[in-house]
C-alpha positions as CSV (number, residue, x, y, z in Angstrom):
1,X,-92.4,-197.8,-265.5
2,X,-90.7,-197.1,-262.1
3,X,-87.6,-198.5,-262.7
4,X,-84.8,-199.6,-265.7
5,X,-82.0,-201.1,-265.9
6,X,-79.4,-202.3,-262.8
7,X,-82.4,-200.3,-260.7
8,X,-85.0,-203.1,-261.9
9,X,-83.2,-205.8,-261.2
10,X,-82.3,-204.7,-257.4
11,X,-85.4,-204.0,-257.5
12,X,-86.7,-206.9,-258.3
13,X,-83.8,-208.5,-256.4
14,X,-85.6,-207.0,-253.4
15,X,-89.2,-207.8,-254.2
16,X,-87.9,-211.7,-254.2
17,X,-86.0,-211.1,-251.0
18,X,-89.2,-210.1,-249.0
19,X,-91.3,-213.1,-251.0
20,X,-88.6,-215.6,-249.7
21,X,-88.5,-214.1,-245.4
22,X,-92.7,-214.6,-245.9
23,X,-91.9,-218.1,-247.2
24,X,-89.8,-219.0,-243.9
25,X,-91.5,-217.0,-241.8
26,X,-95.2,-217.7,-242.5
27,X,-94.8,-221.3,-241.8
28,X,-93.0,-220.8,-238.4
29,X,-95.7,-218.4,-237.3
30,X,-98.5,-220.5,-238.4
31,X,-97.0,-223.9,-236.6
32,X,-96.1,-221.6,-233.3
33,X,-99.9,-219.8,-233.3
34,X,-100.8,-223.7,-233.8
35,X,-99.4,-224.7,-230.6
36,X,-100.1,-222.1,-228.8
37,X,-104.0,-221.7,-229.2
38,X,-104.5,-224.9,-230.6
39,X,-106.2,-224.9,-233.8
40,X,-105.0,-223.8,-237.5
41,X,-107.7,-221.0,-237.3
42,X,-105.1,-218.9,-234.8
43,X,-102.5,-219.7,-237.1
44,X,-104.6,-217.9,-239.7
45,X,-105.6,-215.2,-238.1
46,X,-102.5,-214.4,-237.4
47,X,-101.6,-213.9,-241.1
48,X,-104.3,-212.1,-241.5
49,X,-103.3,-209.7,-239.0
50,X,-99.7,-209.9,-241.0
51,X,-101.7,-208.6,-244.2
52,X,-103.7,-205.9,-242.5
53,X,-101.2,-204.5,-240.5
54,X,-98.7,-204.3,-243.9
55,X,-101.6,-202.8,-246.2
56,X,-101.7,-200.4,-243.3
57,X,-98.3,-199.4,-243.3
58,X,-98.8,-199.4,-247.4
59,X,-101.2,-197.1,-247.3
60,X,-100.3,-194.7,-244.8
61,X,-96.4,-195.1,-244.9
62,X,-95.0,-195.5,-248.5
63,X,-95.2,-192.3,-251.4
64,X,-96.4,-193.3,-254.2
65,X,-95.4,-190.7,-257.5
66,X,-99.0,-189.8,-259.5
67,X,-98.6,-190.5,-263.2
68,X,-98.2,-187.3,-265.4
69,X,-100.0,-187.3,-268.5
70,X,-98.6,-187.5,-272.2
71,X,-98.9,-185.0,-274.8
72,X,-101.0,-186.5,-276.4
73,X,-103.9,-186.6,-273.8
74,X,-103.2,-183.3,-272.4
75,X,-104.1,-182.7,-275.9
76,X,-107.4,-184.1,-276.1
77,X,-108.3,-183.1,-272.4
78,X,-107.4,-179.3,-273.9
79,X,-109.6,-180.2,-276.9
80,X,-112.7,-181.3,-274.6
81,X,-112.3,-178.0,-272.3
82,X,-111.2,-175.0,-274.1
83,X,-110.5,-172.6,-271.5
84,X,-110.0,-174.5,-268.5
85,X,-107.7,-176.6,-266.4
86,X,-107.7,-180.2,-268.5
87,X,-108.4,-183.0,-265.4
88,X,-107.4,-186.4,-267.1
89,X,-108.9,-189.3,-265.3
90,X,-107.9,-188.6,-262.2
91,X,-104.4,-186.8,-263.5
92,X,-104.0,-183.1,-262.9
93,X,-102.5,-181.0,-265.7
94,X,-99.1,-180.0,-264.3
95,X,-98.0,-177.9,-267.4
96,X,-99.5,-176.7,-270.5
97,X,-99.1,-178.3,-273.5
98,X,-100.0,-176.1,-276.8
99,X,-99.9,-178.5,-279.6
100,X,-100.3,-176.1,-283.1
101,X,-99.5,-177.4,-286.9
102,X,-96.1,-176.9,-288.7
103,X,-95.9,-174.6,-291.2
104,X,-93.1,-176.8,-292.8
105,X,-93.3,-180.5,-291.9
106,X,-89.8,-181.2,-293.7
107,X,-86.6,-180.9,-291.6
108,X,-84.7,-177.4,-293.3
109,X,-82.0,-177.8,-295.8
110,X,-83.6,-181.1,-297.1
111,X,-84.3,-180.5,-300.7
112,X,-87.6,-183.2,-302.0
């Protein structure tokens, strides 16, 4: 998850800011395309430039943070290659993880 707390919800304040401008806005540039080529069609090919040109921008423009891996399947990508830089799915290994038994598994000064 990206964000918690007071950071979701602006977040998701925003998210529903954008989705309501594209509800005004789509309609307004769909009826003005209308008139001025004559047809629906221009209308919709207009959004469709919209979408390109913003998965464009997405792909090109925005940063997106690669997921780091969990213990656990650092692991089990150290278990399947003994030697060598674990590559999980995609995910590089940024820092090794040795995982090795407990010689006690009780907390100390707990008495059983």
């Amino acid at each position: 998850m990206f964000l918690t707390g007071t950071a979701a919800a602006s977040g998701i304040a925003w998210i529903n800011s954008l989705g309501n401008l594209g509800g005004f806005f789509g309609p307004s540039m769909v009826g003005w395309a209308k008139t001025l080529t004559g047809s629906f069609a221009g209308g919709l090919y207009a959004l469709a430039v919209c979408a390109l040109a913003s998965a464009v921008i997405s792909l090109f423009w925005l940063r997106i943070p690669r997921a780091i891996a969990t213990g656990e399947e650092l692991a089990a990508a150290r278990i399947r290659s003994v030697g060598e830089p674990a590559v999980l799915s995609g995910l590089v290994q940024r820092e090794a993880v040795r995982l090795e038994p407990v010689a006690n598994p009780t907390p100390s000064g707990v008495i059983a």
